[in-house]
TORFIDO-876379 format. One record per residue (C-alpha): residue number from 1; residue in three letters; x, y, z. Coordinates in pm, 1 decimal, m for minus. Example, Ala and Ser with C-alpha at 12.3 -4.5 7.8 and 13.67 -1.06 7.14 Angstrom:
<recs>
{pos:1 code:ALA xx:1230.0 yy:m450.0 zz:780.0};
{pos:2 code:SER xx:1367.0 yy:m106.0 zz:714.0};
</recs>
This chain:
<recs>
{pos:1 code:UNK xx:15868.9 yy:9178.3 zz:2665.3};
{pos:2 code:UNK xx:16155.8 yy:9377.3 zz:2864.3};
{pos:3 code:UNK xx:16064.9 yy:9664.8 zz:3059.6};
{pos:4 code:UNK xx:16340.3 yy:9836.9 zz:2916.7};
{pos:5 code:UNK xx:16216.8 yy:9759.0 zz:2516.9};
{pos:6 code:UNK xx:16147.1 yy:10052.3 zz:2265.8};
{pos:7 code:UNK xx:15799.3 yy:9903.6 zz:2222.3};
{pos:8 code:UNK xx:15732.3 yy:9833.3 zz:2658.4};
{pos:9 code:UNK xx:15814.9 yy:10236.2 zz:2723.5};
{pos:10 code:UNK xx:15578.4 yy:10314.2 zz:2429.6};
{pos:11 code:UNK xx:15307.5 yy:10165.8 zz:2561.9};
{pos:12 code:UNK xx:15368.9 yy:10308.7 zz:2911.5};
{pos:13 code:UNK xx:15367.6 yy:10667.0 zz:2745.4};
{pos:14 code:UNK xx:15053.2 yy:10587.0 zz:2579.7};
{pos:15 code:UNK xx:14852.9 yy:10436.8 zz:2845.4};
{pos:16 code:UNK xx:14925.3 yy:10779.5 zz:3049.1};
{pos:17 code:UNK xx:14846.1 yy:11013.0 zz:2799.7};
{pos:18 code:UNK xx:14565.2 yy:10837.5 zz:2756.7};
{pos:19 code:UNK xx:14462.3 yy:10873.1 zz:3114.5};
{pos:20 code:UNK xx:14515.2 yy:11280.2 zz:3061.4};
{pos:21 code:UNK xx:14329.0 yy:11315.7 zz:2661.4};
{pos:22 code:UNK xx:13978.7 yy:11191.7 zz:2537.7};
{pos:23 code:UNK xx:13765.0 yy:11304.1 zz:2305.0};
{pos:24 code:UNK xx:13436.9 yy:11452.4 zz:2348.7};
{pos:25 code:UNK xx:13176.5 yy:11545.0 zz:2105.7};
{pos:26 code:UNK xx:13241.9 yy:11883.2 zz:2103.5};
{pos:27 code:UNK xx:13630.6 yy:11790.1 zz:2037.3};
{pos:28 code:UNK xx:13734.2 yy:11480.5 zz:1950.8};
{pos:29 code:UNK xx:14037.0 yy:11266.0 zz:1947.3};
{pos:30 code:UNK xx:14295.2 yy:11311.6 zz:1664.0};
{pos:31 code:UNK xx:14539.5 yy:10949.0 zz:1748.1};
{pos:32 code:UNK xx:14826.8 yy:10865.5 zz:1556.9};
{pos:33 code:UNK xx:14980.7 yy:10529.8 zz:1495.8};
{pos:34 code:UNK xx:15305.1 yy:10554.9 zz:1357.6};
{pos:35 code:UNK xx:15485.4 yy:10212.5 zz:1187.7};
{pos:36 code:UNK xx:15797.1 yy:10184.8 zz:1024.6};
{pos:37 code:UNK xx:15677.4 yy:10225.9 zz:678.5};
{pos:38 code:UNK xx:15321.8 yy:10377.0 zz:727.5};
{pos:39 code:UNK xx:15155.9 yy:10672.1 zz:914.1};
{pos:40 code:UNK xx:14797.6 yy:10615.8 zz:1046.3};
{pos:41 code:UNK xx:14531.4 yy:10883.2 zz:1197.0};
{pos:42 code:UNK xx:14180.2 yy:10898.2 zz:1314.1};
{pos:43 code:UNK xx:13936.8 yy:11111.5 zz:1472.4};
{pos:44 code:UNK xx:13777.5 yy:10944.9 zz:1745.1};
{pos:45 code:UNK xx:13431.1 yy:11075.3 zz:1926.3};
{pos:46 code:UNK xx:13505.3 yy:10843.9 zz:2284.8};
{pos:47 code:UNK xx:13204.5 yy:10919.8 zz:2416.8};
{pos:48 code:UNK xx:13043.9 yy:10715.5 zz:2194.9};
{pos:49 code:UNK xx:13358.3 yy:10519.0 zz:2029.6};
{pos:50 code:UNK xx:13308.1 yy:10605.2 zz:1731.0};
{pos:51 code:UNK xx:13608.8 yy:10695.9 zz:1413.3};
{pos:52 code:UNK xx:13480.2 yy:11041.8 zz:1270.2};
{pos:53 code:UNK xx:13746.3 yy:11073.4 zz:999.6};
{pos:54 code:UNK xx:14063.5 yy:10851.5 zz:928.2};
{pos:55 code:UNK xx:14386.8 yy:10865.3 zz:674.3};
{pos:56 code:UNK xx:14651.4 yy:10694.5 zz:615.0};
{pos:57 code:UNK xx:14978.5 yy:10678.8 zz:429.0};
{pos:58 code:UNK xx:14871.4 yy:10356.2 zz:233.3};
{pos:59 code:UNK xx:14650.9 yy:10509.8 zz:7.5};
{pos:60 code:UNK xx:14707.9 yy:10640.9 zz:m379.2};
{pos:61 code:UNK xx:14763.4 yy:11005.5 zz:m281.8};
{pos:62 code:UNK xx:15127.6 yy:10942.3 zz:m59.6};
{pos:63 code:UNK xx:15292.6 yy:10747.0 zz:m357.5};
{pos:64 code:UNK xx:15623.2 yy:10814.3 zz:m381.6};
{pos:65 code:UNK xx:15716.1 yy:11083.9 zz:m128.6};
{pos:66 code:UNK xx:15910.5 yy:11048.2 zz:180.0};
{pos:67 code:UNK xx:15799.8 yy:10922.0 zz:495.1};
{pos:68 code:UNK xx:15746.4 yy:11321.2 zz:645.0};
{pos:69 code:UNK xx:15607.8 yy:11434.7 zz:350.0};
{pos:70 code:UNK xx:15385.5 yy:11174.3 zz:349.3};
{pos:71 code:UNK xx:15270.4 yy:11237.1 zz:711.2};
{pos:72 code:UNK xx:15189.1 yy:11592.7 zz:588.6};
{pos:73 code:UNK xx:14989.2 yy:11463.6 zz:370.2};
{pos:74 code:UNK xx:14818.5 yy:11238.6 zz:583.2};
{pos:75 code:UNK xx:14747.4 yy:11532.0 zz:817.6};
{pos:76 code:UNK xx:14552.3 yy:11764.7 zz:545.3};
{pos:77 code:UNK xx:14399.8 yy:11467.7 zz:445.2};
{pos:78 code:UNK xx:14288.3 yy:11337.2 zz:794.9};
{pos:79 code:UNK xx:14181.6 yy:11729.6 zz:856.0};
{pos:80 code:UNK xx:13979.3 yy:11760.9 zz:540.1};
{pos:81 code:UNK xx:13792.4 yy:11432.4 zz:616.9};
{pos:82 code:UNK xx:13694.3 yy:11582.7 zz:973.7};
{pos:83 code:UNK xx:13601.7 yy:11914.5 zz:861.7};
{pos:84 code:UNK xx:13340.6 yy:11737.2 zz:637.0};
{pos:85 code:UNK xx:13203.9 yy:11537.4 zz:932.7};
{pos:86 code:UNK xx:13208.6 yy:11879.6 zz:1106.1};
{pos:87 code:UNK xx:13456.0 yy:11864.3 zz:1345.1};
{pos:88 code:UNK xx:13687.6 yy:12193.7 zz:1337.4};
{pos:89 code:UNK xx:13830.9 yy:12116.9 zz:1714.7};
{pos:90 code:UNK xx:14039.8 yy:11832.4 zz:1827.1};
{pos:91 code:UNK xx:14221.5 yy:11727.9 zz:2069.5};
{pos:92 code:UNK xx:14586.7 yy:11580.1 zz:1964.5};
{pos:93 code:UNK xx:14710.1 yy:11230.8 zz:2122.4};
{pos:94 code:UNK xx:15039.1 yy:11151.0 zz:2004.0};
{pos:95 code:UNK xx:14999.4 yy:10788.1 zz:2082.8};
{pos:96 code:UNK xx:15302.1 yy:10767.3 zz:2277.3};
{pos:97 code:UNK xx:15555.1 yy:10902.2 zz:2013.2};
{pos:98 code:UNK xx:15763.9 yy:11190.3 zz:2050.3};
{pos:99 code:UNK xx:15609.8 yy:11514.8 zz:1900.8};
{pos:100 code:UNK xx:15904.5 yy:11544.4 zz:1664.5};
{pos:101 code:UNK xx:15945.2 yy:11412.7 zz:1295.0};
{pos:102 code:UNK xx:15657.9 yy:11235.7 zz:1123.5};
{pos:103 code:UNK xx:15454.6 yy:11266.2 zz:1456.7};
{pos:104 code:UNK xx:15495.9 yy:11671.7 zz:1414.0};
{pos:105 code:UNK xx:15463.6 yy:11674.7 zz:1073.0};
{pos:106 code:UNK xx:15099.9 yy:11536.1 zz:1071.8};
{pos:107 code:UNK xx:15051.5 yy:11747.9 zz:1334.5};
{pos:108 code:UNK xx:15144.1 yy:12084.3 zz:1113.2};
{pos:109 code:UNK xx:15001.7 yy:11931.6 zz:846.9};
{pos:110 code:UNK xx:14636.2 yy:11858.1 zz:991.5};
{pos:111 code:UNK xx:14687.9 yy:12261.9 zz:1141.4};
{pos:112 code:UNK xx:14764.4 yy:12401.2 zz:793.0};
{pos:113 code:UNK xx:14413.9 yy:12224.5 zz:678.7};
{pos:114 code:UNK xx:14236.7 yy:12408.5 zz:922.0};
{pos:115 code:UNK xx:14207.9 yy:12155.1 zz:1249.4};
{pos:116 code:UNK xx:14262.8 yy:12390.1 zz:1573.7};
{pos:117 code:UNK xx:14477.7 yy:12173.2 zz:1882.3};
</recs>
């Protein structure tokens, strides 16, 4: 792989981000994974490596709507499924997308459920 390759310079943004965010108990990780058809996002405790909540755009609910809409819904959905684990507080890793487009729209999307970042 080139170090001048879309996917290279993704990684590179992730791994440092990563070295800045991780989730605690008390607030855990919110990660996205963003494809070119799909929208993925979990809640992640790293202290003990464990998924807390997780959505995705693959499932019955995101049928038929754009790619940001569908991200919206992700978000509420991913937020709903952590506020019944009991997480209200998390801390956002954008994976090593820009915060813009389906990225931000999850974002807004888990924040209009009720997850505070």
């Amino acid at each position: 792989m080139s170090r001048t390759s879309p996917t290279y310079l993704r990684e590179k943004r992730r791994r440092r981000i990563r070295g800045r965010v991780t989730g605690s108990e008390a607030r855990p990780r919110l990660s996205v994974f963003r494809s070119n058809k799909r929208i993925y996002a979990q809640v992640i405790d790293d202290v003990r490596g464990h998924t807390l909540a997780a959505a995705g755009s693959h499932e019955g609910e995101v049928s038929g709507l754009t790619k940001a809409e569908a991200a919206v819904v992700v978000g509420r959905l991913v937020a709903e499924r952590a506020k019944a684990a009991g997480v209200t507080r998390v801390v956002f890793d954008r994976g090593g997308y820009l915060y813009h487009g389906r990225v931000k729209a999850l974002a807004d999307g888990a924040r209009e459920a009720g997850l505070e970042f």
